[in-house]
LUMTI-37295 format. One record per residue (C-alpha): residue in three letters; z, y negated, x. Coordinates in steps of 0.25 Angstrom, whole numbers, padded with zeros to 4 digits, always signed. Layout:
<recs>
alaZYX
...
</recs>
This chain:
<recs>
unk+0220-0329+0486
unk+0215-0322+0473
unk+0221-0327+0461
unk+0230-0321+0452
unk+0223-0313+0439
unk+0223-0322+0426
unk+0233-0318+0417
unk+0226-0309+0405
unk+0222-0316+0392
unk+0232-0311+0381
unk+0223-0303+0372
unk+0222-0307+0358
unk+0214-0299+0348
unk+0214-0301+0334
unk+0213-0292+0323
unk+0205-0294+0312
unk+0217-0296+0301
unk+0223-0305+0311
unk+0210-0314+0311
unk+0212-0314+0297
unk+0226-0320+0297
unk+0219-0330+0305
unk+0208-0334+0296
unk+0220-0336+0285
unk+0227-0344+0294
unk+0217-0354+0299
unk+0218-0363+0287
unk+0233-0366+0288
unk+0231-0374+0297
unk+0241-0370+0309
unk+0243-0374+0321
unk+0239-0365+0334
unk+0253-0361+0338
unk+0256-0356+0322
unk+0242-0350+0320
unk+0244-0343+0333
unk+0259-0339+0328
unk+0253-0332+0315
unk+0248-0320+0328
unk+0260-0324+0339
unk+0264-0309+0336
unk+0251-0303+0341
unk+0245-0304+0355
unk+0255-0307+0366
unk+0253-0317+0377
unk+0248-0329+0369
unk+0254-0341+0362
unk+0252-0344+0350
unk+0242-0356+0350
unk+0233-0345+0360
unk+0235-0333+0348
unk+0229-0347+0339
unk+0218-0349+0348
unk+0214-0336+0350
unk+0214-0333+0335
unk+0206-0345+0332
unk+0196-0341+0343
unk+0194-0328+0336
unk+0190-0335+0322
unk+0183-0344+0329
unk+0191-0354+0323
unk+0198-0369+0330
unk+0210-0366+0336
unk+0219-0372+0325
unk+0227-0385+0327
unk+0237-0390+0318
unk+0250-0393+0325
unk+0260-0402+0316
unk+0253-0400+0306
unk+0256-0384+0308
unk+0260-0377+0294
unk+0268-0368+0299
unk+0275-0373+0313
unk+0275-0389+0307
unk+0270-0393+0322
unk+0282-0388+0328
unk+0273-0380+0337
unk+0268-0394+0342
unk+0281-0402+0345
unk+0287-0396+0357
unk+0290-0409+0366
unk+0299-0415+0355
unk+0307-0400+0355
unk+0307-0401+0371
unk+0312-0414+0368
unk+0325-0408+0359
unk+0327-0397+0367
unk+0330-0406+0379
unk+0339-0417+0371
unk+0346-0407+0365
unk+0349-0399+0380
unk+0353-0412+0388
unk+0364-0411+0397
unk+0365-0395+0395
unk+0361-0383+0406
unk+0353-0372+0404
unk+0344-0361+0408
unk+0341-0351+0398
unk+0337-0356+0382
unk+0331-0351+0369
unk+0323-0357+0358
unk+0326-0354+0343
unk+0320-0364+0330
unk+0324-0367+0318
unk+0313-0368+0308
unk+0311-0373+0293
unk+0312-0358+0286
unk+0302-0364+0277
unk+0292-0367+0288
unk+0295-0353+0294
unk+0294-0346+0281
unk+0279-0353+0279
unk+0275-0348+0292
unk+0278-0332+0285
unk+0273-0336+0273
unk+0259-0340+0281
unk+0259-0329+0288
unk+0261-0321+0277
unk+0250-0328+0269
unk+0239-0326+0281
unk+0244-0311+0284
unk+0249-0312+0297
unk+0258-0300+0304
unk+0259-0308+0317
unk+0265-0321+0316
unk+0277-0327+0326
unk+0286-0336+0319
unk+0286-0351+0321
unk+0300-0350+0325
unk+0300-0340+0336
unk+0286-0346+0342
unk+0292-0360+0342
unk+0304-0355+0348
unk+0296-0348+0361
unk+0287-0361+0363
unk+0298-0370+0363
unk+0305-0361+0373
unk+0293-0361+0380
unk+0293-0376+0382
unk+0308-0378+0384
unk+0307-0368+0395
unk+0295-0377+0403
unk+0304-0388+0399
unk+0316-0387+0404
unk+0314-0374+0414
unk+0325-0367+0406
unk+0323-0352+0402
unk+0320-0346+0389
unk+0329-0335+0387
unk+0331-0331+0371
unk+0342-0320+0376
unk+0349-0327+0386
unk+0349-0343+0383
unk+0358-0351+0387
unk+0355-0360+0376
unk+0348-0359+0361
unk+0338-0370+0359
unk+0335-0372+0343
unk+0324-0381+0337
unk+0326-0385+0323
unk+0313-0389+0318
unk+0317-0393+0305
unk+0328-0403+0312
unk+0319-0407+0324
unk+0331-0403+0333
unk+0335-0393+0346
unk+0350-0386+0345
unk+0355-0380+0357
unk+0364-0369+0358
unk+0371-0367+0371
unk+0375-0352+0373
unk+0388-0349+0381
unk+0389-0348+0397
unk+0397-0335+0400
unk+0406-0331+0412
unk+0413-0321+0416
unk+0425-0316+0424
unk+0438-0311+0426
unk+0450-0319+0424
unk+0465-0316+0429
unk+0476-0323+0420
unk+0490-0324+0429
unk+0497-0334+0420
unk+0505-0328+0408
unk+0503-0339+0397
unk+0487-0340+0395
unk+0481-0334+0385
unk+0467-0328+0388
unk+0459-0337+0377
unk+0460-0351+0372
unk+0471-0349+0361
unk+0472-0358+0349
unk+0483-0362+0342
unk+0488-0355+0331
unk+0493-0365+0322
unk+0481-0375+0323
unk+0470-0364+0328
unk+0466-0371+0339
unk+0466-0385+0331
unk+0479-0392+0339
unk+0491-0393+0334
unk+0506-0397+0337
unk+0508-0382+0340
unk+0497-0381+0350
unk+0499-0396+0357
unk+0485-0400+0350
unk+0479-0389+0359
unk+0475-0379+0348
unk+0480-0369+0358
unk+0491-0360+0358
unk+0488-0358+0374
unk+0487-0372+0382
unk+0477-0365+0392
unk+0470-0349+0392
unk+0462-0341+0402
unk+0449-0346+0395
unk+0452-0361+0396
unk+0456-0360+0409
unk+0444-0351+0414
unk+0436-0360+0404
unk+0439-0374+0410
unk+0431-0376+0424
unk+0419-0369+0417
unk+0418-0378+0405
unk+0418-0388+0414
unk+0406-0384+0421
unk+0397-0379+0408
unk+0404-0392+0398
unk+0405-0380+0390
unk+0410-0382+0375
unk+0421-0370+0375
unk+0423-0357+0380
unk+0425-0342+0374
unk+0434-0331+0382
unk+0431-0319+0383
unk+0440-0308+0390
unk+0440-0293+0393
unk+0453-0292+0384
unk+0464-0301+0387
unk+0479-0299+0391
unk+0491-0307+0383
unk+0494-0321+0386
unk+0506-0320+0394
unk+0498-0307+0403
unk+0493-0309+0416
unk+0480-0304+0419
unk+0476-0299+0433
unk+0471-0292+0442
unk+0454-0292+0443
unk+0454-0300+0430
unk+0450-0300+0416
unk+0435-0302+0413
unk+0433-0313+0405
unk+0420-0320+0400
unk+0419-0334+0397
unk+0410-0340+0386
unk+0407-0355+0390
unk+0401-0362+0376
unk+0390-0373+0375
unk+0389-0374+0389
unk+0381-0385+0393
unk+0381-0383+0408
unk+0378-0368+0413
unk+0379-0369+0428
unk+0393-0367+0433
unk+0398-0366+0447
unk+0407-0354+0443
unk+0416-0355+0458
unk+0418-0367+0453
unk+0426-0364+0438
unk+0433-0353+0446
unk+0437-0365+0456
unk+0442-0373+0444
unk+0448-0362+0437
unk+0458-0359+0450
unk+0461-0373+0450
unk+0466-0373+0435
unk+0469-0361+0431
unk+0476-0357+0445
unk+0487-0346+0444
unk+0484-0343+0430
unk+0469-0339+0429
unk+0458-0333+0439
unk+0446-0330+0436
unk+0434-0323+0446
unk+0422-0319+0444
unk+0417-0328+0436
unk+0403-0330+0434
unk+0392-0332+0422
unk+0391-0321+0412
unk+0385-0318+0398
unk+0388-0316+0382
unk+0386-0299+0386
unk+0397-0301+0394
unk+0407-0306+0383
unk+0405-0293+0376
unk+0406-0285+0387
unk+0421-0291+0390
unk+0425-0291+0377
unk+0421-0276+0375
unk+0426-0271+0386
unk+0438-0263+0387
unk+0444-0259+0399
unk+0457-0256+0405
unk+0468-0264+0409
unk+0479-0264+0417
unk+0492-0269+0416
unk+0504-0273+0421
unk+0517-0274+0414
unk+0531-0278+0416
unk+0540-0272+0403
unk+0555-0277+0401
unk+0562-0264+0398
unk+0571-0254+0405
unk+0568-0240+0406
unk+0569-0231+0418
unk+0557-0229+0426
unk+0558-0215+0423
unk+0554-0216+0410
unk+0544-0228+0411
unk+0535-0218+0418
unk+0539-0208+0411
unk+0535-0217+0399
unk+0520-0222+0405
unk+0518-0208+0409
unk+0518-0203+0395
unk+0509-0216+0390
unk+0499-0215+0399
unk+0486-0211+0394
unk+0493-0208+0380
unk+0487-0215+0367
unk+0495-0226+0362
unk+0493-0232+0348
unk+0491-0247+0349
unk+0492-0255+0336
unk+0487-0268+0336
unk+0499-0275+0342
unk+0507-0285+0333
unk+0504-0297+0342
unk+0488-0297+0340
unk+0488-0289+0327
unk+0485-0303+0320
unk+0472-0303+0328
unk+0468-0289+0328
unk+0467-0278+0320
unk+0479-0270+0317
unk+0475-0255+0321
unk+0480-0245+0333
unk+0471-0245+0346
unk+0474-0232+0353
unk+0478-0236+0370
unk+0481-0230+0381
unk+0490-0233+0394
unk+0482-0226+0406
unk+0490-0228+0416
unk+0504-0233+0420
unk+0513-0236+0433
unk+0527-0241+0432
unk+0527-0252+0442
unk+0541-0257+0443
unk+0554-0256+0433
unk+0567-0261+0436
unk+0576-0272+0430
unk+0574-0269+0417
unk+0559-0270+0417
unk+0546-0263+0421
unk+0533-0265+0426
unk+0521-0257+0422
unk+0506-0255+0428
unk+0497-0250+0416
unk+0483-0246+0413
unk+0478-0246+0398
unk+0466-0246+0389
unk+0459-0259+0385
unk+0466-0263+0372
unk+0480-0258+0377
unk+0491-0269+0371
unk+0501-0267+0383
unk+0512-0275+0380
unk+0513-0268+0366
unk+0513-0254+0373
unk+0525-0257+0381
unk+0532-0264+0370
unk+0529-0257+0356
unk+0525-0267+0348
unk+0533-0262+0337
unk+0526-0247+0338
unk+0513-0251+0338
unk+0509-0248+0352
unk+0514-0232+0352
unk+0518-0225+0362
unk+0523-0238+0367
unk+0531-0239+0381
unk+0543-0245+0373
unk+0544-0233+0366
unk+0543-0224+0376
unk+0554-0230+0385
unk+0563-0231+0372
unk+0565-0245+0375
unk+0561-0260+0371
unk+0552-0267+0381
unk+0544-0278+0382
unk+0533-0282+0391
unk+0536-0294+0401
unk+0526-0296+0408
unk+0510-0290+0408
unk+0499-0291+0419
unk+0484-0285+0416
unk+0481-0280+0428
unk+0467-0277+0427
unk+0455-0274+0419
unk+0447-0263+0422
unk+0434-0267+0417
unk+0427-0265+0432
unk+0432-0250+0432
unk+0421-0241+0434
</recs>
């Protein structure tokens, strides 16, 4: 069996001025992984103790030495079993895959390092920060078989010289799905009370919330259990009233798990336990892991949505259609209803009603099948809300009505 090629020595060649700088910076008395940082910004493929070596070997000059007694780095390049050692205590009992290593340093030590580089002349140097940084990745890696990944962790570890100390950040878990809300008295969000802001108070019972349970606590609850997450943050496609049923395929929804400390989840499971306690009032599918990208992408999108409607009022069918026929597609000039205008700004958002069916009218009510643009405020286009919504289908039919009951029936966000 012929063996495999040896792997090509990195080339190294120095320069004359750089051989310079080296001269200079002999009698400071560095260690290998520091001298080598003042040219870790030219030649690839080499650590920084090798850039040392091979610069000593072209003066023909030792190899140089020093470690805690290193000017610039204080030995820190030569203490990596007590940072392993931190790194561990301060990660017991918690899953993960995926890390990244960050440093906080003395500014004084790092403006010393500048200041010598400086004085020598060198163009090249890597700071001591961001070379501790990769080496102590490197060791956490071969430690503990987890995966450096600076743009994807799953946790931030920092070492703080100064205080002798490892502080984890745990980054959010993320799922996503689509929810259907049949029961007409949850909100979609947690919702503090307003009196005590979420503090309890006699008004609330001592639950700070105005809402005994929502769609997130209830969708929240078996997968908290599972990752001993701290919290959780909701975020929908939108979101109907409280007292609206949401149906059909489902809003998508994503689900921000805080500080989780366990990252596994058996995700059949927390749909298992979710039909168990949220049964006739909340259903989700398709739940499965997701990320921060898709938070944006829910909360940004904008599709349409339709709706079904039952309206208290008594007008001949005649003149219902004749009414919807006139709306449809036509611009309507919604303010900022009065119910959320404390919340939002106070400005007209031009809407439109794209399609529209009677479905049923009779006893001094009617039912309506719609299909509007993202943003349309449905209950304030039936009613009037005072003249805000214009045209409004109130003053069309020349008669008060009043919404009774309102169903979304879908979300058209997997349309084309």
């Amino acid at each position: 069996m012929t063996p495999e090629p040896a792997a090509p020595t990195p080339t190294f060649l120095l320069s004359e001025e750089q051989l310079a700088v080296a001269r200079r910076l002999l009698p400071k008395g560095l260690c290998a992984e520091c001298f080598g940082r003042v040219f870790g910004r030219h030649g690839h493929g080499l650590t920084n103790p090798e850039r040392a070596a091979r610069v000593a070997a072209a003066l023909s000059e030792p190899v140089p030495t020093a470690t805690t007694s290193c000017p610039l780095c204080g030995g820190a390049f030569h203490r990596w079993e007590p940072w392993l050692e931190r790194v561990r205590s301060a990660m017991v009992d918690l899953e993960w895959h995926r890390f990244s290593c960050g440093s906080r340093w003395d500014p004084e030590r790092l403006a010393f390092e500048e200041a010598v580089w400086t004085e020598v002349g060198s163009a090249w140097g890597e700071s001591a920060r961001g070379a501790f940084n990769r080496e102590l990745g490197k060791r956490v890696e071969a430690a503990t078989r987890a995966t450096g990944a600076p743009k994807d962790p799953e946790v931030v570890l920092l070492a703080d010289l100064p205080a002798g100390r490892v502080e984890v950040t745990i980054l959010p878990l993320y799922l996503e799905g689509r929810y259907r809300k049949l029961d007409r008295t949850l909100p979609q969000t947690r919702w503090p009370c307003r009196r005590c802001d979420g503090r309890g108070c006699e008004t609330c019972g001592g639950t700070g919330k105005t809402y005994r349970e929502s769609v997130e606590e209830l969708v929240a609850a078996p997968v908290l259990e599972q990752t001993l997450g701290e919290g959780t943050r909701f975020h929908g496609m939108g979101r109907e009233d409280i007292d609206a049923r949401m149906l059909g395929t489902g809003r998508p929804f994503v689900l921000e798990v805080l500080r989780p400390r366990r990252r596994t989840l058996d995700l059949a499971l927390v749909v298992a336990r979710l039909g168990e306690t949220a049964a006739g009032r909340v259903e989700v599918e398709g739940l499965r892991l997701s990320t921060a990208a898709r938070v944006v992408a829910v909360k940004e999108a904008s599709p349409e949505k339709s709706y079904r409607v039952e309206i208290v009022g008594a007008s001949p069918e005649a003149k219902i259609k004749e009414a919807l026929a006139f709306v449809v597609g036509r611009a309507i000039a919604q303010r900022t209803p009065t119910r959320v205008v404390h919340r939002r700004s106070d400005r007209v958002r031009p809407r439109r009603i794209l399609a529209a069916r009677l479905v049923s009218a009779g006893e001094g009510r009617f039912t309506l099948d719609l299909r509007a643009e993202a943003g349309t405020y449905i209950k304030e286009w039936v009613e009037g809300d005072g003249g805000r919504t214009d045209p409004n289908l109130s003053g069309l039919l020349g008669e008060p009505l009043s919404v009774a009951h309102l169903d979304v029936l879908e979300i058209h966000d997997q349309e084309g």
